[in-house]
mmCIF file as Biopython writes it, N, C-alpha, C and O atoms, coordinates in Angstrom:
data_model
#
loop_
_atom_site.group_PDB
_atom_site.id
_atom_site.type_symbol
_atom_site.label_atom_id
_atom_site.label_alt_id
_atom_site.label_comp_id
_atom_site.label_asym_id
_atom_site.label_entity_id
_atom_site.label_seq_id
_atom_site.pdbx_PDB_ins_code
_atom_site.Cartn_x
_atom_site.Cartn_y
_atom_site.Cartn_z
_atom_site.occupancy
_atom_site.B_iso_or_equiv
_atom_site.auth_seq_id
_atom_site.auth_asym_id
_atom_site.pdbx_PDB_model_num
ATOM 1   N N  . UNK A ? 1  ? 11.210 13.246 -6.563 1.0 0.0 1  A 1 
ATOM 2   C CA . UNK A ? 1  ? 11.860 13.490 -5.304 1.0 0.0 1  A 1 
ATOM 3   C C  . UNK A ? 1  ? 12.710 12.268 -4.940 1.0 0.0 1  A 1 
ATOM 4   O O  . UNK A ? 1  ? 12.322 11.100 -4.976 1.0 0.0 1  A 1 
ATOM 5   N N  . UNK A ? 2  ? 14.098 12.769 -4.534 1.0 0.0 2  A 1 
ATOM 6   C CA . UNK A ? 2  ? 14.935 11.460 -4.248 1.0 0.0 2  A 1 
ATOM 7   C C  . UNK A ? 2  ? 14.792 10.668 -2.940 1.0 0.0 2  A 1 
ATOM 8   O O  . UNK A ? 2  ? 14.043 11.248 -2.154 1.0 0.0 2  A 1 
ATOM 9   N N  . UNK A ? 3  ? 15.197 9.732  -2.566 1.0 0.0 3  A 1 
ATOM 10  C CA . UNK A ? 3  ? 15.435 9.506  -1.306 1.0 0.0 3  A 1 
ATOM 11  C C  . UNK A ? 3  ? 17.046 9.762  -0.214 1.0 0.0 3  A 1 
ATOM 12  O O  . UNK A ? 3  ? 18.204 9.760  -0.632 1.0 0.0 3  A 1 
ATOM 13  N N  . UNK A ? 4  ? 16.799 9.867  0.545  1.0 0.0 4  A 1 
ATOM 14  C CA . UNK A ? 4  ? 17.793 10.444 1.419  1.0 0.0 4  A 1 
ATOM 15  C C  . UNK A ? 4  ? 18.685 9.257  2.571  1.0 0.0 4  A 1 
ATOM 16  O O  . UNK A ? 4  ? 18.176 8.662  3.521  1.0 0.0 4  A 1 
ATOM 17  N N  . UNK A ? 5  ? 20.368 9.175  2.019  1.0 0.0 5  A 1 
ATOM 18  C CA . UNK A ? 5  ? 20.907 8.578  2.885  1.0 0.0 5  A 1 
ATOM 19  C C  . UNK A ? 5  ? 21.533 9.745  3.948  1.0 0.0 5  A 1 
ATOM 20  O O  . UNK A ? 5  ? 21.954 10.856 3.627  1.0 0.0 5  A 1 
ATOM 21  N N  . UNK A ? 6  ? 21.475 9.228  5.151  1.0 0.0 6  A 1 
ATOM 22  C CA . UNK A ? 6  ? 22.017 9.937  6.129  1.0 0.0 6  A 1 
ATOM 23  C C  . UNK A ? 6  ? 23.399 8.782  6.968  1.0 0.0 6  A 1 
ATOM 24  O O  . UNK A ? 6  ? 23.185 7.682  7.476  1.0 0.0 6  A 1 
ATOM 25  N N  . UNK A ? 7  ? 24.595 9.421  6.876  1.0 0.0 7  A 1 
ATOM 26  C CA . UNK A ? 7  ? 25.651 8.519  7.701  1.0 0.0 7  A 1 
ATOM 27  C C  . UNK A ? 7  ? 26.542 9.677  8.044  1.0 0.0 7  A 1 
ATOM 28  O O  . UNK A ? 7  ? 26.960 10.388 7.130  1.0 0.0 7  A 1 
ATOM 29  N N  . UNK A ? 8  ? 26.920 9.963  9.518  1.0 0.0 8  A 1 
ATOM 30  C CA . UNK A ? 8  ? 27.770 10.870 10.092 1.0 0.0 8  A 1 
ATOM 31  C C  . UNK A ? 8  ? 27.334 12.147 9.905  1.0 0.0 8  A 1 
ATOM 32  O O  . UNK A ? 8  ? 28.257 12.849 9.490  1.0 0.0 8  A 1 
ATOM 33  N N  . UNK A ? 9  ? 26.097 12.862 10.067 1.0 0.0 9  A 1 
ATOM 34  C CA . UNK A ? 9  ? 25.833 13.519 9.697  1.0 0.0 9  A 1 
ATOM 35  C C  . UNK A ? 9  ? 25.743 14.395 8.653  1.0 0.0 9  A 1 
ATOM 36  O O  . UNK A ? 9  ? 25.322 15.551 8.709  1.0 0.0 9  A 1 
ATOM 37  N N  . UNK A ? 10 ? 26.349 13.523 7.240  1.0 0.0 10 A 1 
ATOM 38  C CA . UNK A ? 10 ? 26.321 14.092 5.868  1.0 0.0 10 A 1 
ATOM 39  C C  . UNK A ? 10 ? 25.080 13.021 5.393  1.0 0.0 10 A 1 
ATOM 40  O O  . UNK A ? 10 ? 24.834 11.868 5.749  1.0 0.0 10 A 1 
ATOM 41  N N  . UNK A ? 11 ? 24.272 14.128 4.223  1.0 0.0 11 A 1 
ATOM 42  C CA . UNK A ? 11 ? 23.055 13.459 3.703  1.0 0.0 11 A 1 
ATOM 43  C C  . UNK A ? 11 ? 23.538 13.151 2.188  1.0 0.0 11 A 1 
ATOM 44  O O  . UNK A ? 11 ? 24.179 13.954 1.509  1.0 0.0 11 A 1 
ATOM 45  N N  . UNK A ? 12 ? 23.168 11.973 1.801  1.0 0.0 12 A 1 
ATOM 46  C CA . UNK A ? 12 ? 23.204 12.089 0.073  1.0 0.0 12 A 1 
ATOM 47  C C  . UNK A ? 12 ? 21.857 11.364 -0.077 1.0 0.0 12 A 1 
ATOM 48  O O  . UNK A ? 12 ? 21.170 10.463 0.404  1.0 0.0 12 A 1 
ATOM 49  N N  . UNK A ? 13 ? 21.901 12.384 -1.120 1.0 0.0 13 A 1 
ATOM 50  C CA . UNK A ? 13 ? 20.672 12.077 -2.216 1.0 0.0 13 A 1 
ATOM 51  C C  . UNK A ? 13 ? 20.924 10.722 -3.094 1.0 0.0 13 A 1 
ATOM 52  O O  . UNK A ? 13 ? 22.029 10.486 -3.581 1.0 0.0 13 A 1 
ATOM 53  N N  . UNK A ? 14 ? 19.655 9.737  -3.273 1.0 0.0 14 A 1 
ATOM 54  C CA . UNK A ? 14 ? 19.772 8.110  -4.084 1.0 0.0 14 A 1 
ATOM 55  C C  . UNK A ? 14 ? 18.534 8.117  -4.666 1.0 0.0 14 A 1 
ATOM 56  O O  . UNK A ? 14 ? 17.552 8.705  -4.213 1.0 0.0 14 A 1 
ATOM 57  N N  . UNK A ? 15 ? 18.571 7.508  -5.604 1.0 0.0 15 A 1 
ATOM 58  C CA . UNK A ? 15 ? 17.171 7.216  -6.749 1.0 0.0 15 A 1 
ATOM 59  C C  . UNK A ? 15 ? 16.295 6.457  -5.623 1.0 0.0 15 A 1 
ATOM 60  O O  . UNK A ? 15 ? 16.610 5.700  -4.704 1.0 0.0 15 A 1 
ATOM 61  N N  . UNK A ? 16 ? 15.207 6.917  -6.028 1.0 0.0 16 A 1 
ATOM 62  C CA . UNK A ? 16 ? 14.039 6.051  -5.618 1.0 0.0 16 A 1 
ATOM 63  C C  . UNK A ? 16 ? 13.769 4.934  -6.220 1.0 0.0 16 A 1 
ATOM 64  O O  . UNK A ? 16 ? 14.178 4.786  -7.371 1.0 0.0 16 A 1 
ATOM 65  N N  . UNK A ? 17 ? 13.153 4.086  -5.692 1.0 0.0 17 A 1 
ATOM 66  C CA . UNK A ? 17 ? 12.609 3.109  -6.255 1.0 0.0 17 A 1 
ATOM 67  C C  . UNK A ? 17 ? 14.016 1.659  -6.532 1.0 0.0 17 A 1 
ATOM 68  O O  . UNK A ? 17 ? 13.890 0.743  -7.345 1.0 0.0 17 A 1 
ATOM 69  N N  . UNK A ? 18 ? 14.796 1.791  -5.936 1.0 0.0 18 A 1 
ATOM 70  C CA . UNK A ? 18 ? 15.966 0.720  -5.889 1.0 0.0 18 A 1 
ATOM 71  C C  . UNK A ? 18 ? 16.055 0.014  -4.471 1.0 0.0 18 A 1 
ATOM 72  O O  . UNK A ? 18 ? 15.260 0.325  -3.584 1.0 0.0 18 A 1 
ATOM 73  N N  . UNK A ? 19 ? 16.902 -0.810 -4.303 1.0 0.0 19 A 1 
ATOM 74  C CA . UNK A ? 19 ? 16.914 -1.221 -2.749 1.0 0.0 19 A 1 
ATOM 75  C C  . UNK A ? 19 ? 18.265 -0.290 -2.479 1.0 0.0 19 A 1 
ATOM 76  O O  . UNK A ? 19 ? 19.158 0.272  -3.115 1.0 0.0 19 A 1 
ATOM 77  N N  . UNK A ? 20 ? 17.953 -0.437 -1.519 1.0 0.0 20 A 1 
ATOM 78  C CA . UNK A ? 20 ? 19.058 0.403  -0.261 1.0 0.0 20 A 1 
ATOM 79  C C  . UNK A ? 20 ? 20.548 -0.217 -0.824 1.0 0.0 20 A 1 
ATOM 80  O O  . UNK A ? 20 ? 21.182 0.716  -1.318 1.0 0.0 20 A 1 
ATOM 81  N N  . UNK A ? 21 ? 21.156 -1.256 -0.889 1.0 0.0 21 A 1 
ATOM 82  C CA . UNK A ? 21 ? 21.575 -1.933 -1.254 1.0 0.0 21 A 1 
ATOM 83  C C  . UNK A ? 21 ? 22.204 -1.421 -2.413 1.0 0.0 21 A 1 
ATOM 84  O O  . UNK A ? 21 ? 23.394 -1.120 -2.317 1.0 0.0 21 A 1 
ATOM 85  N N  . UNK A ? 22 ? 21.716 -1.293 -3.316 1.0 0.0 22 A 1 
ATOM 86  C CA . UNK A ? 22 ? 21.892 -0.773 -5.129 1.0 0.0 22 A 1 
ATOM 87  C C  . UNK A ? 22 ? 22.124 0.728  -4.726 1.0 0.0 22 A 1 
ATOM 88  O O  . UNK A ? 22 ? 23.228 1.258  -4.844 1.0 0.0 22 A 1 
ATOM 89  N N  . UNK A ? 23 ? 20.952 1.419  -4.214 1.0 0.0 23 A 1 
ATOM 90  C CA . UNK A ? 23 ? 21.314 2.835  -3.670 1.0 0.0 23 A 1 
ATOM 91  C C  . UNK A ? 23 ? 22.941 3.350  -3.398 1.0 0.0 23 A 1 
ATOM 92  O O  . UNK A ? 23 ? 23.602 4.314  -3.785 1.0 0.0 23 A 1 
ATOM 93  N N  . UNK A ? 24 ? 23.159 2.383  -2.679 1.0 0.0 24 A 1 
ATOM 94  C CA . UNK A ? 24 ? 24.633 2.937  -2.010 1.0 0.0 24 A 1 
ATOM 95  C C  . UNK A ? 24 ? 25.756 2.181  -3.111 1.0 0.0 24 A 1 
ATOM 96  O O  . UNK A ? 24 ? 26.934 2.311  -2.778 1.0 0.0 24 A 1 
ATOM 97  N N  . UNK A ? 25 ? 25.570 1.638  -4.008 1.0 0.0 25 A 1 
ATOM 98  C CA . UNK A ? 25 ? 26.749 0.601  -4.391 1.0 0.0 25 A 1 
ATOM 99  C C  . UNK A ? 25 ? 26.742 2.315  -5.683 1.0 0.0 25 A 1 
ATOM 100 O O  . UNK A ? 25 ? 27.756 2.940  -5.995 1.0 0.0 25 A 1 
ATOM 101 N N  . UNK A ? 26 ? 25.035 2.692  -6.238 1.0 0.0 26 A 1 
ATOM 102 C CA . UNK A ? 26 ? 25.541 4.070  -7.399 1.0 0.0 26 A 1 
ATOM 103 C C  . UNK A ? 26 ? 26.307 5.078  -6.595 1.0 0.0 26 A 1 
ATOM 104 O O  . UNK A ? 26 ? 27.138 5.781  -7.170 1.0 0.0 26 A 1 
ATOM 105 N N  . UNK A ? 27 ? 26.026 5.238  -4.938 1.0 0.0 27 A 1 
ATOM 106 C CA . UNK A ? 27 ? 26.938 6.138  -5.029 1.0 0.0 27 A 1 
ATOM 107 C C  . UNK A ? 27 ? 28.339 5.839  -4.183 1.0 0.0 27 A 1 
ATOM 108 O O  . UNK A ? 27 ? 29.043 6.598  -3.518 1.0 0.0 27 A 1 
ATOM 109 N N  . UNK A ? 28 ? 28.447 4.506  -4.464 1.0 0.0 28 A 1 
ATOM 110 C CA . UNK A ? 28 ? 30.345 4.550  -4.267 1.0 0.0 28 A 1 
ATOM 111 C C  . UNK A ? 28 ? 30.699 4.937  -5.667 1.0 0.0 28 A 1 
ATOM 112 O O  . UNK A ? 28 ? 31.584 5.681  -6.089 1.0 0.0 28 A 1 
ATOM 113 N N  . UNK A ? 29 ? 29.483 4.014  -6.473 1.0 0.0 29 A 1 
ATOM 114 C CA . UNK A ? 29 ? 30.555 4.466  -8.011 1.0 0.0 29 A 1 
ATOM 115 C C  . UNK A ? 29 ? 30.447 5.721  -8.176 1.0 0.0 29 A 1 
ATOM 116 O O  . UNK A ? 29 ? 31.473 6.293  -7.808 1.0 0.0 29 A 1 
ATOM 117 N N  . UNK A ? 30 ? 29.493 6.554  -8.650 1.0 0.0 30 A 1 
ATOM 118 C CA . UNK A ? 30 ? 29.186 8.263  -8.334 1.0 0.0 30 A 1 
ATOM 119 C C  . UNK A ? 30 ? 30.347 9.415  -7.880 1.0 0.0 30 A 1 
ATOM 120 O O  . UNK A ? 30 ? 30.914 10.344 -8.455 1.0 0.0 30 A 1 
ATOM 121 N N  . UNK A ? 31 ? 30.378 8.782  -6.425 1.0 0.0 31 A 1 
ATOM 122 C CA . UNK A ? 31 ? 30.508 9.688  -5.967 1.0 0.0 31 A 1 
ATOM 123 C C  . UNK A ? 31 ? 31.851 9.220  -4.792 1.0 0.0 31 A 1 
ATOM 124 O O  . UNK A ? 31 ? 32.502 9.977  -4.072 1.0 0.0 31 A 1 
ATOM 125 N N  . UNK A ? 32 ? 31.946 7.830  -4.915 1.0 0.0 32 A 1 
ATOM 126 C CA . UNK A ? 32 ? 33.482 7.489  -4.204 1.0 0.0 32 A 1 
ATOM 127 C C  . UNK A ? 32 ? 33.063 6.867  -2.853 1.0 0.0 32 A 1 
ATOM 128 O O  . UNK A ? 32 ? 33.850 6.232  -2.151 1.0 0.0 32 A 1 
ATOM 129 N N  . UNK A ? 33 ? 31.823 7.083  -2.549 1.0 0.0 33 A 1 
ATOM 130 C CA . UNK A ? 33 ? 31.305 6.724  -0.850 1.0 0.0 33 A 1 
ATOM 131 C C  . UNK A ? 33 ? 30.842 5.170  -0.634 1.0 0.0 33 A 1 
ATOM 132 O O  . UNK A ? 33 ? 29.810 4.636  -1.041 1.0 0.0 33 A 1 
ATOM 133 N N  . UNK A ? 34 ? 31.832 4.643  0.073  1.0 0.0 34 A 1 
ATOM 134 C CA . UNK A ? 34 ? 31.722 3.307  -0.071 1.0 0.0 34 A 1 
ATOM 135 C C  . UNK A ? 34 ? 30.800 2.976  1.530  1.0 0.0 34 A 1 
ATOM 136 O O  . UNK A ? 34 ? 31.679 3.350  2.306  1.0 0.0 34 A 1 
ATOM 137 N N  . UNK A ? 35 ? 30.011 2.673  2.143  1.0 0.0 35 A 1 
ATOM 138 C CA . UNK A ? 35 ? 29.942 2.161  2.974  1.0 0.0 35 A 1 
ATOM 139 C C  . UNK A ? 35 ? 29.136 0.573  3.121  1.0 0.0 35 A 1 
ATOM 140 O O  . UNK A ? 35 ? 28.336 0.094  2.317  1.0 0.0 35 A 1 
ATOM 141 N N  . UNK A ? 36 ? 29.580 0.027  4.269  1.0 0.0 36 A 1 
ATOM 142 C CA . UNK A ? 36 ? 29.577 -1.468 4.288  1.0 0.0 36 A 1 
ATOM 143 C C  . UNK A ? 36 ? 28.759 -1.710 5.156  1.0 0.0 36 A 1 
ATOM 144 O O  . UNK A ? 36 ? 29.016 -1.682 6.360  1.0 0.0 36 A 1 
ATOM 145 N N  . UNK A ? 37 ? 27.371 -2.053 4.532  1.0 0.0 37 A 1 
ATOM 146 C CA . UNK A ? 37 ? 26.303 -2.445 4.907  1.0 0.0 37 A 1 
ATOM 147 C C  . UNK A ? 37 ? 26.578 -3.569 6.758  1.0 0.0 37 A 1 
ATOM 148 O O  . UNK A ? 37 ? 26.063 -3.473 7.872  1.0 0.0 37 A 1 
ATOM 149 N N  . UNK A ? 38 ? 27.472 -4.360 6.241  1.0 0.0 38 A 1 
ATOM 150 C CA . UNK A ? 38 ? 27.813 -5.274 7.649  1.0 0.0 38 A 1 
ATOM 151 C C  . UNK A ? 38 ? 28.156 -4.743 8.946  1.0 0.0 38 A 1 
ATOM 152 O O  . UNK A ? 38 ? 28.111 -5.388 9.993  1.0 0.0 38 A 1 
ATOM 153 N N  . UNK A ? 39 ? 28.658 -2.990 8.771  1.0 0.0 39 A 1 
ATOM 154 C CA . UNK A ? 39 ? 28.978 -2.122 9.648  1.0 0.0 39 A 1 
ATOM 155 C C  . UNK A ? 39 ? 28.288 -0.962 10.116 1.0 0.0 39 A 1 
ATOM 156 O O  . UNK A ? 39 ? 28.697 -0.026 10.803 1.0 0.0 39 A 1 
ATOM 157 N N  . UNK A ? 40 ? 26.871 -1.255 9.489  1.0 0.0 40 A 1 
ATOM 158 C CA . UNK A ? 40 ? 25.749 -0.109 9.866  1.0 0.0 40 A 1 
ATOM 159 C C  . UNK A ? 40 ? 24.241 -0.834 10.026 1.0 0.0 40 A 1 
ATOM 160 O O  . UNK A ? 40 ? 23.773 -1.856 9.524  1.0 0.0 40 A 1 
ATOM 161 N N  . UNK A ? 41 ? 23.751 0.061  10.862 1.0 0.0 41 A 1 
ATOM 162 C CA . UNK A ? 41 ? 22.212 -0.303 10.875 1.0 0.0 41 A 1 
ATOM 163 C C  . UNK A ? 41 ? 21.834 0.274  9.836  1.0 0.0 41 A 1 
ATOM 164 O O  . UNK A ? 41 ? 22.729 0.994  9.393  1.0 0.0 41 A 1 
ATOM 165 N N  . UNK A ? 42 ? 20.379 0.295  8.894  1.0 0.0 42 A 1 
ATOM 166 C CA . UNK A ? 42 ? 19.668 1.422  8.548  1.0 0.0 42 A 1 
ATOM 167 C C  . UNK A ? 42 ? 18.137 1.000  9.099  1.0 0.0 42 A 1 
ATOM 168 O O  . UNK A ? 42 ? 17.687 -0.132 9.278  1.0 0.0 42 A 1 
ATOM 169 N N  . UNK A ? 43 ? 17.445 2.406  9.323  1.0 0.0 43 A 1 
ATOM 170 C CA . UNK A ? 43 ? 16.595 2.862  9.529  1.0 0.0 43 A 1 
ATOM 171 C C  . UNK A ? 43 ? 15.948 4.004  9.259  1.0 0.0 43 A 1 
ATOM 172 O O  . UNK A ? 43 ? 16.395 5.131  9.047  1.0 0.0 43 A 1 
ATOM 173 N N  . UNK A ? 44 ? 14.397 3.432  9.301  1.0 0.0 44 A 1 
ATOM 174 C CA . UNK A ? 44 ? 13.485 4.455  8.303  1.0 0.0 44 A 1 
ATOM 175 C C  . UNK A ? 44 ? 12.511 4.737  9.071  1.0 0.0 44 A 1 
ATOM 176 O O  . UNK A ? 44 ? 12.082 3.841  9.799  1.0 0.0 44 A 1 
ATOM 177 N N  . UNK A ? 45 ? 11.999 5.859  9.102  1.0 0.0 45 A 1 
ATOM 178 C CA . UNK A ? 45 ? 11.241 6.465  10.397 1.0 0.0 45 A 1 
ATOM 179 C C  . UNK A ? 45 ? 11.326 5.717  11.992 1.0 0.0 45 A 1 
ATOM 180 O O  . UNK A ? 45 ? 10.366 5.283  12.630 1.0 0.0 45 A 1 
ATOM 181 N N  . UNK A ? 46 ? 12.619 5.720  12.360 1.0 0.0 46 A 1 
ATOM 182 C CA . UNK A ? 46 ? 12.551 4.614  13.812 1.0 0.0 46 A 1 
ATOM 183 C C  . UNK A ? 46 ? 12.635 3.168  13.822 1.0 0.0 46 A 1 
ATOM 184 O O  . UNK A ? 46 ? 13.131 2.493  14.724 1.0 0.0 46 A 1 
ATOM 185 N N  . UNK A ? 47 ? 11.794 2.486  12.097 1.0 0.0 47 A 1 
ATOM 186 C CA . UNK A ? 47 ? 12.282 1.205  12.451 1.0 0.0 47 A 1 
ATOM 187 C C  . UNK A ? 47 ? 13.394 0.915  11.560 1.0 0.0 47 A 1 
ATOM 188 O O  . UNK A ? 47 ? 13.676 1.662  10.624 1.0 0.0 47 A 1 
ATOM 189 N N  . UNK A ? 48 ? 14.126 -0.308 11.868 1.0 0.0 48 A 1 
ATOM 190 C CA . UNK A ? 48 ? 14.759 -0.990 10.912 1.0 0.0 48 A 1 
ATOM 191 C C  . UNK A ? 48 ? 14.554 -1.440 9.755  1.0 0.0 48 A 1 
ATOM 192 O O  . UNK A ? 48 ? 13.626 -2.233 9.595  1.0 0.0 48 A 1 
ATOM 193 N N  . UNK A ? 49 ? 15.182 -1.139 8.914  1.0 0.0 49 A 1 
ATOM 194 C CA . UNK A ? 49 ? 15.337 -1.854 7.792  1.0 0.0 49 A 1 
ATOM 195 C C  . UNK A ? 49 ? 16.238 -2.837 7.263  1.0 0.0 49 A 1 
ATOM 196 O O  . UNK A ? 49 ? 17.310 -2.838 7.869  1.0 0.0 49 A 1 
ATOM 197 N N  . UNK A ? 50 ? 16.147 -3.773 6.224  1.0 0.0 50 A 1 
ATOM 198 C CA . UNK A ? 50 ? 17.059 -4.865 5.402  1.0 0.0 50 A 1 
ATOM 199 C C  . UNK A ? 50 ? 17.719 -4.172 4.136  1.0 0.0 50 A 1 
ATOM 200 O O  . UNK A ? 50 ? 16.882 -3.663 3.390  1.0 0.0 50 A 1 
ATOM 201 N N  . UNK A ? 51 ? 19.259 -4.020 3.666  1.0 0.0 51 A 1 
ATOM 202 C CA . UNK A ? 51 ? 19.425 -3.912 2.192  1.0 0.0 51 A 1 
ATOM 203 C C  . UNK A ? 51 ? 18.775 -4.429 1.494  1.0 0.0 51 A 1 
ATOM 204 O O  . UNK A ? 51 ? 19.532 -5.137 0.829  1.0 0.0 51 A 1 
ATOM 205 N N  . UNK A ? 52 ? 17.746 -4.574 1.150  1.0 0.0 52 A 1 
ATOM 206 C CA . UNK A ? 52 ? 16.493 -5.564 0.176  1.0 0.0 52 A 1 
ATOM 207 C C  . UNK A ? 52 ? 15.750 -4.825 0.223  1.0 0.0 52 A 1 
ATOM 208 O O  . UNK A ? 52 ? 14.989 -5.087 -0.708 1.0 0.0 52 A 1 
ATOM 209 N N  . UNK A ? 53 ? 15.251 -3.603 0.952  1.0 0.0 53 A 1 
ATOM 210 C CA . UNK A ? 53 ? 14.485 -2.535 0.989  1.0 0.0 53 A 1 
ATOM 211 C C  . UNK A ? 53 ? 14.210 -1.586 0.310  1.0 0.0 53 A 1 
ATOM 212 O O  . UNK A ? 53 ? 14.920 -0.584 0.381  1.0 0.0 53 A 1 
ATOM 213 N N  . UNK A ? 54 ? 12.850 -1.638 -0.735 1.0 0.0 54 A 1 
ATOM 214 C CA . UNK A ? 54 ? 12.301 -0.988 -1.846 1.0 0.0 54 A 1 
ATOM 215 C C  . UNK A ? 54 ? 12.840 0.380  -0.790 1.0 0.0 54 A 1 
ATOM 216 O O  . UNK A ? 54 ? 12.790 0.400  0.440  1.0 0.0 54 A 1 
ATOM 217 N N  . UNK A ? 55 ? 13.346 1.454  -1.703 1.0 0.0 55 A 1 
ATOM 218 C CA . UNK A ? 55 ? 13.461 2.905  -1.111 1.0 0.0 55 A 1 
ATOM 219 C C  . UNK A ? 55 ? 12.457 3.606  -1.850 1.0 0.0 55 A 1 
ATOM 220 O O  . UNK A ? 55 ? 12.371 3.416  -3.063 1.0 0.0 55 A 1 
ATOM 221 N N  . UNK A ? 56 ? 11.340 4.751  -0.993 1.0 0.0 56 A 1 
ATOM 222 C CA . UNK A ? 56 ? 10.236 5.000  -1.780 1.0 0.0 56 A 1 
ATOM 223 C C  . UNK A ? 56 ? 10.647 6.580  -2.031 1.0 0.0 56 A 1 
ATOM 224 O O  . UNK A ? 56 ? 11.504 6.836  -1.186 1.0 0.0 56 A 1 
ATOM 225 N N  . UNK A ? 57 ? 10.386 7.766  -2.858 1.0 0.0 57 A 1 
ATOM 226 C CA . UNK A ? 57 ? 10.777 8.868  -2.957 1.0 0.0 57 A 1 
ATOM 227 C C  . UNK A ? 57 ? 9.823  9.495  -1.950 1.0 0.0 57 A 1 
ATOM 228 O O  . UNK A ? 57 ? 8.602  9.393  -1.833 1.0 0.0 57 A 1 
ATOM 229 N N  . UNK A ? 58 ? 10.820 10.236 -1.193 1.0 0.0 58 A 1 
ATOM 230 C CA . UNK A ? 58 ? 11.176 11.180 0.188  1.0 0.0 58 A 1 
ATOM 231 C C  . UNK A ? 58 ? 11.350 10.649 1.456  1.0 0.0 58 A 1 
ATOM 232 O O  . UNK A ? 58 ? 11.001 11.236 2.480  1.0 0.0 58 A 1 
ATOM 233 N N  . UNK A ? 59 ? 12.134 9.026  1.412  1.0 0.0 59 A 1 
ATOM 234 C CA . UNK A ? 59 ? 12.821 8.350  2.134  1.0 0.0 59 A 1 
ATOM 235 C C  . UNK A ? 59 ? 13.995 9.127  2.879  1.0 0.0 59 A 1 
ATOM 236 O O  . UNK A ? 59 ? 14.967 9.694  2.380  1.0 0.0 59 A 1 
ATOM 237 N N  . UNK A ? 60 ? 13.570 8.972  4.430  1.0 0.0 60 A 1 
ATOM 238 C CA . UNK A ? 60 ? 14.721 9.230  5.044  1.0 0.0 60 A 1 
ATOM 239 C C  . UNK A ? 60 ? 15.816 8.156  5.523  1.0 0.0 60 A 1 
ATOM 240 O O  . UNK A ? 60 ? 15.820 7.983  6.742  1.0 0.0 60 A 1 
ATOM 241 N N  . UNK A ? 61 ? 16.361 7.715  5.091  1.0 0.0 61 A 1 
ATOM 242 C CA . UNK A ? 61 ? 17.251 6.545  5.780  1.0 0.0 61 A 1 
ATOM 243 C C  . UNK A ? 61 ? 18.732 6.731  6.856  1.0 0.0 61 A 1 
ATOM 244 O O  . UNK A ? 61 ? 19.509 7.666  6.658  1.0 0.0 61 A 1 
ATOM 245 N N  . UNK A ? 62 ? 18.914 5.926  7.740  1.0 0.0 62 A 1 
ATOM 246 C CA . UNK A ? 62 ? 19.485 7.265  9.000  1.0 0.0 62 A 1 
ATOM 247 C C  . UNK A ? 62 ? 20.306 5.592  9.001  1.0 0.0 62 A 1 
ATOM 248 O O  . UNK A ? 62 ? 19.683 4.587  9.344  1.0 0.0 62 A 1 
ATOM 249 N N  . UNK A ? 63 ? 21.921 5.550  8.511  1.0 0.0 63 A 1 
ATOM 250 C CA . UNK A ? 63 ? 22.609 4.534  8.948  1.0 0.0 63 A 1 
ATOM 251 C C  . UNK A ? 63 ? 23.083 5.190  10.200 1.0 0.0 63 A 1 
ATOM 252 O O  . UNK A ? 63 ? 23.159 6.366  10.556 1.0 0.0 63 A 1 
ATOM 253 N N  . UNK A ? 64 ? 23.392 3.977  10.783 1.0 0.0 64 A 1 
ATOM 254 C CA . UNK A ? 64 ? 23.795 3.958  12.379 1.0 0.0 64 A 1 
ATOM 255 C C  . UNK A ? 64 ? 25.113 3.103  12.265 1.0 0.0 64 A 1 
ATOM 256 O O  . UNK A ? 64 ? 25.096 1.972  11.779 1.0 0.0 64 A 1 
ATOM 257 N N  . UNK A ? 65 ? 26.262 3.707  12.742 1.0 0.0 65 A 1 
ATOM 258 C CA . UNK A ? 65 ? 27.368 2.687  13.089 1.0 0.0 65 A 1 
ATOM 259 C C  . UNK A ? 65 ? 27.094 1.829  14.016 1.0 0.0 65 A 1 
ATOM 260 O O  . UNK A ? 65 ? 26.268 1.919  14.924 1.0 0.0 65 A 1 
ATOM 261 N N  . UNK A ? 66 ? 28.076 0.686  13.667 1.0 0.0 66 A 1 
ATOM 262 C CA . UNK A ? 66 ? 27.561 -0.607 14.797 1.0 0.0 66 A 1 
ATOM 263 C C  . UNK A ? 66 ? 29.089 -0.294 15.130 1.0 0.0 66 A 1 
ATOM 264 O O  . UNK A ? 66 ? 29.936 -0.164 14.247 1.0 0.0 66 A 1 
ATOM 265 N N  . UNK A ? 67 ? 29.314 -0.203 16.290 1.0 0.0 67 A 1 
ATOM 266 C CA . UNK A ? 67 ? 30.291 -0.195 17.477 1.0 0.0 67 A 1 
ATOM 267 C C  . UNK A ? 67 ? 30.235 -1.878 18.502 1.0 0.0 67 A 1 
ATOM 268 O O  . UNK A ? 67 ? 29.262 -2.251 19.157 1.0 0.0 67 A 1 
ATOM 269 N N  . UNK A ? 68 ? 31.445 -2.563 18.370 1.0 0.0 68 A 1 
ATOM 270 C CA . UNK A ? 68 ? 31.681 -3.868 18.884 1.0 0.0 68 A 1 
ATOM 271 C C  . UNK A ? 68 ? 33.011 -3.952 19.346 1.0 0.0 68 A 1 
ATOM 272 O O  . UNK A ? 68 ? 33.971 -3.632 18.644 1.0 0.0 68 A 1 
ATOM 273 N N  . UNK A ? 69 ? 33.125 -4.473 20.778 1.0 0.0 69 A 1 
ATOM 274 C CA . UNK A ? 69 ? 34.188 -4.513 21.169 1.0 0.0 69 A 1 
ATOM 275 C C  . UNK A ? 69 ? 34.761 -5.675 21.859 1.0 0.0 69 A 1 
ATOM 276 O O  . UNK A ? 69 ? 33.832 -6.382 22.251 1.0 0.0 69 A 1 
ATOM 277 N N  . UNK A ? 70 ? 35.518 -6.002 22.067 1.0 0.0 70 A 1 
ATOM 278 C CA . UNK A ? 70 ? 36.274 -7.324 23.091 1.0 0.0 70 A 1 
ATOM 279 C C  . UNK A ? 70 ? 36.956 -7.622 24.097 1.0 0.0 70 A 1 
ATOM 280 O O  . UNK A ? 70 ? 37.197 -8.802 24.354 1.0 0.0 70 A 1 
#
């Protein structure tokens, strides 16, 4: 069972057992989806998480845009 990125309400499926981090870098190459860790939260059942974060299979991971203004 994979683990699950969630950003904008589209889900993709990522290998288990990698960090979050590695997760998302297979699927820019994959699949073209680049997103930039410096511009999102992630979180896993409610709390936060670090890109350094073992992903375990049937991980939900829920990035959050970070919105900043001046």
């Amino acid at each position: 069972m994979p683990a699950t990125v969630t950003l904008r309400n589209q889900s993709y499926e990522v290998r288990h057992g990698c960090t979050l981090r590695m997760a998302l870098k297979k699927l820019a190459e994959k699949q073209g989806i680049i997103i930039d860790l410096g511009t999102v939260l992630a979180t896993r059942d409610g709390e936060m998480i670090t890109e350094d974060e073992i992903l375990k299979a049937g991980d939900v991971v829920k990035l959050i845009s970070v919105i900043s203004g001046g």
